[in-house]
Structure formats: C-alpha cells, structure tokens
BAKEPA-13353 format. One line per field, with one value per residue (C-alpha): residue in one letter; x, y, z. Coordinates in steps of 0.5 Angstrom, whole numbers, plus 500, padded with zeros to 3 digits. Each point is the difference from the previous one (the first is absolute). Example, Ala and Ser with C-alpha at 12.3 -4.5 7.8 and 13.67 -1.06 7.14 Angstrom:
BEGIN
rest	[A:S]
east	[525:502]
north	[491:507]
up	[516:498]
% end
This chain:
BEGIN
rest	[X:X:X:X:X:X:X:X:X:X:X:X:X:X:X:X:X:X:X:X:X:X:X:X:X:X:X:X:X:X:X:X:X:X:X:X:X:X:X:X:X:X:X:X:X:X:X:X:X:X:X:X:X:X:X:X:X:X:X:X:X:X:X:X:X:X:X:X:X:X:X:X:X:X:X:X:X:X:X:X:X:X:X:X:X:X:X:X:X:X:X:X:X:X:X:X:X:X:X:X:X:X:X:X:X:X:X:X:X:X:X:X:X:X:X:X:X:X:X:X:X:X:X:X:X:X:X:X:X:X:X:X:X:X:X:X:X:X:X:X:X:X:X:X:X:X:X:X:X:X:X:X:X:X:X:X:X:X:X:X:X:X:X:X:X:X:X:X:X:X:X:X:X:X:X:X:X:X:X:X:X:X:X:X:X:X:X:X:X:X:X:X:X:X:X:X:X:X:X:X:X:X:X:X:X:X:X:X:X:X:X:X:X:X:X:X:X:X:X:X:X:X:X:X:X:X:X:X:X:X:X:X:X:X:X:X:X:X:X:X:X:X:X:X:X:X]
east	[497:495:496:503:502:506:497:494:499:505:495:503:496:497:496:493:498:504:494:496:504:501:507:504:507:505:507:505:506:496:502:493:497:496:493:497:496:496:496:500:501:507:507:504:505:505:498:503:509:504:495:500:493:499:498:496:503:499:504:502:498:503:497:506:498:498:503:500:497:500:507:503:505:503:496:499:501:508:501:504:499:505:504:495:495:492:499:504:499:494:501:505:495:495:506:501:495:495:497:503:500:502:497:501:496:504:497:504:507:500:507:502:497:501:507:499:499:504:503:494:496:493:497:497:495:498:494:500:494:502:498:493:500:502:495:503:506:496:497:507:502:495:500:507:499:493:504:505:501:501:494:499:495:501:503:503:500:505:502:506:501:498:508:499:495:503:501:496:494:499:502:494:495:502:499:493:499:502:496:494:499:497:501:503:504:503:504:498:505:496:493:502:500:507:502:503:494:500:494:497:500:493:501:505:495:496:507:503:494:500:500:502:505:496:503:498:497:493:501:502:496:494:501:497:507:504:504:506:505:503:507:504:505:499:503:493:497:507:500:506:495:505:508:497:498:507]
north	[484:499:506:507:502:502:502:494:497:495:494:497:502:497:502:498:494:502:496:506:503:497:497:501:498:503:499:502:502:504:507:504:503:505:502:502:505:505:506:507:497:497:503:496:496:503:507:498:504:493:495:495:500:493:499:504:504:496:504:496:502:497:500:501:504:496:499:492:498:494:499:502:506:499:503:495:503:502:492:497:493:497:507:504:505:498:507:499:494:503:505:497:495:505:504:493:500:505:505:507:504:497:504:498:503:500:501:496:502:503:503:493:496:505:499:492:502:504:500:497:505:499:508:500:504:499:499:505:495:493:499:500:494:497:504:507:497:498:507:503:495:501:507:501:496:504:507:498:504:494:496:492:496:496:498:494:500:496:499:501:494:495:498:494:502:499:505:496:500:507:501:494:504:506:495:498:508:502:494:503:494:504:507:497:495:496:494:493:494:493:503:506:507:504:506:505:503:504:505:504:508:500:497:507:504:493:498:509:499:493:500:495:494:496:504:498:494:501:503:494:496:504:502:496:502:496:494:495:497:494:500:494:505:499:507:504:495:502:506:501:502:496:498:492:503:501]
up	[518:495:502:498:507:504:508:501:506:503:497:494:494:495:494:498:495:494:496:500:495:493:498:494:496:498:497:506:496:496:497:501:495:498:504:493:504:494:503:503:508:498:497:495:504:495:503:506:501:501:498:495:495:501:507:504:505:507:506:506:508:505:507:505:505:506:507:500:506:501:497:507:501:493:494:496:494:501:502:495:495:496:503:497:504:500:496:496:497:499:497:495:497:499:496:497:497:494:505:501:503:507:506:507:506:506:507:506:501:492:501:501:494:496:501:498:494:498:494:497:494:506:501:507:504:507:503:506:503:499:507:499:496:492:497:501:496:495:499:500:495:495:500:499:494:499:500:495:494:496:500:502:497:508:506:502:507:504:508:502:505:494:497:497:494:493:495:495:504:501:492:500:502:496:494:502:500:494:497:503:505:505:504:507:500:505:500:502:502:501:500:506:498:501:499:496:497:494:500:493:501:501:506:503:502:505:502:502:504:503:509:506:499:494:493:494:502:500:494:497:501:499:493:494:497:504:499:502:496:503:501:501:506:508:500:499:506:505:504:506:507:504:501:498:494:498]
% end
C-alpha cells in the first residue's frame, strides 16, 4: 500500500508518479542529527522530557484502525508472519527506530489489537469513527500528538498492515529531516514512492483536518517542501490487503 490508506476501495491502489517530487540520498544507518531550528516558532530539542539534543523530536503514528475488508473474515492485522501479528511487526519497526513517542490509533476490533501489542512501550488511542474512511484515523493520531504535553517537531505516520518495512528506513527519513531536506518526507523504492511518511509540525493543523480516504496524501504531494529519499527497502511498497499478500 503506498497511498496513506487503511479502508479504500477493493481496487489495488496504486500511488501517482513519484517523479513529481524531488529524490534525495541519505545514509540509511545513520543516527539523525540535530535539525538546527533557530527562532521563536521553535523549542530546543534539548527542552523536550526524554529527549536526546541531538535529534529532533519525531513521534511515530501508526495507523491501525481499519476493518480489513478485502482480507476476508480474519483481520489482517492480527495475522502473523514469521510467528508475529501484522501489528505488531508494525510496531516493533517504529519502536526500532529514532521516533518516540509511538502512538497508536485503534478502531476496528480495538481491544483485540490492543492486545497484540501488548507488552510493547505503544500509547494508544482509538478512533470512535474508523469507519468512515483513513482520514478520521489520521486526525486522531495527529491530534494526540498535537495535545501532548511534550512537544514533537513531527510526526511519522506508518500503516499498521505494512510489516516489512526496515527500521533503517524510518531512521532514513528522520536523517533527511533533521538535515533539512524537506518537510514531507517519504520513502521511495526504485523510483515508486512508499510509505512511512514523516511530516514537519507545520503540517498538525491541515492533517487533525484532513477528510475521507486520501490522508496525507494530497498533502504531500502539493507542498514545495516536499521530498523522496530513495531507499533500497521493498517494505515501504508491501501492504497485507489479502491472505496472498502473505
């Protein structure tokens, strides 16, 4: 799934020319630095309870609310690979990685994918309004990050039924961040534009407001502020929609 999307229609969804936005390199395995932010509109990393002051502060949003439509009768997300639920696997690579907080936005069958991750240090909220469509889990998401009392300089916005993506990467697009690369961020593998995507706080207030199935998308993709780092990681193109995808 490379469209920020958890209940689309039961076409396979494919993602707008990624040649429309310009491609940047960085170093996978690198440790991300600090922004270098100066001015009133922003805090000193440093500022931030648990924090490091070389990295900006980047939480992780996992999209994990919706009702798995196209997998048949189980929820895909409480399938396993490699012995693992979906979630979870999920949420273990964002945990692996540089952002922090991880929240997660429940919706469908919350108590039961709550209990998938259990034991993992994820907040969780739920999304009373899954149902009508990914955007109402984005807005929950971001506005739990939005309220915290420790701010976040961004969010990086995962999908719950997206496993196989590498921790590296997610720490690739916090590196190209925090070198001022770009204030939307996404993954690109072989030229096709993927998810994770990390967005800049100055985006908050657009995404709590974003509507129907589309999330951040449009977002990305119209602002001059965007970017793509290519990435050598099949993940952020693999979406689970149905038990082949296995």
């Amino acid at each position: 799934m490379t469209e920020m999307t958890e209940n689309a229609p039961d076409e396979k969804r494919e993602p707008p020319p990624s040649e429309t936005l310009p491609v940047v390199d960085v170093d996978r395995h690198s440790r991300p630095a600090n922004r270098g932010h100066t001015g009133d509109d922003r805090d000193d990393r440093g500022d931030h309870d648990g924090s490091s002051p070389d990295q900006p502060a980047v939480a992780g949003v996992l999209l994990a609310a919706g009702t798995s439509s196209r997998f048949g009768s189980e929820n895909k997300l409480l399938t396993t690979v490699d012995g693992e639920a979906v979630v979870r696997r999920a949420a273990r690579t964002l945990l692996e990685s540089d952002v922090d907080p991880v929240v997660a936005v429940l919706g469908y069958e919350a108590d039961r994918v709550r209990a998938a991750l259990e034991g993992l240090p994820v907040e969780t909220v739920v999304n009373e309004a899954y149902e009508t469509g990914q955007a109402s889990s984005l807005r929950t998401g971001i506005r739990a990050i939005r309220d915290r009392k420790e701010e976040c300089e961004a969010a990086l916005v995962a999908l719950g039924d997206m496993p196989f993506v590498a921790p590296t990467t997610v720490n690739a697009l916090l590196t190209a961040y925090a070198e001022n690369a770009g204030d939307a961020i996404a993954p690109a593998f072989e030229g096709v534009r993927g998810n994770p995507v990390l967005f800049d706080e100055r985006f908050f207030d657009a995404l709590a407001d974003v509507d129907g199935d589309i999330g951040g998308r449009e977002i990305l993709l119209e602002s001059d502020a965007s970017v793509l780092v290519s990435v050598d990681d099949p993940g952020v193109r693999r979406d689970i929609d149905r038990p082949a995808d296995l």
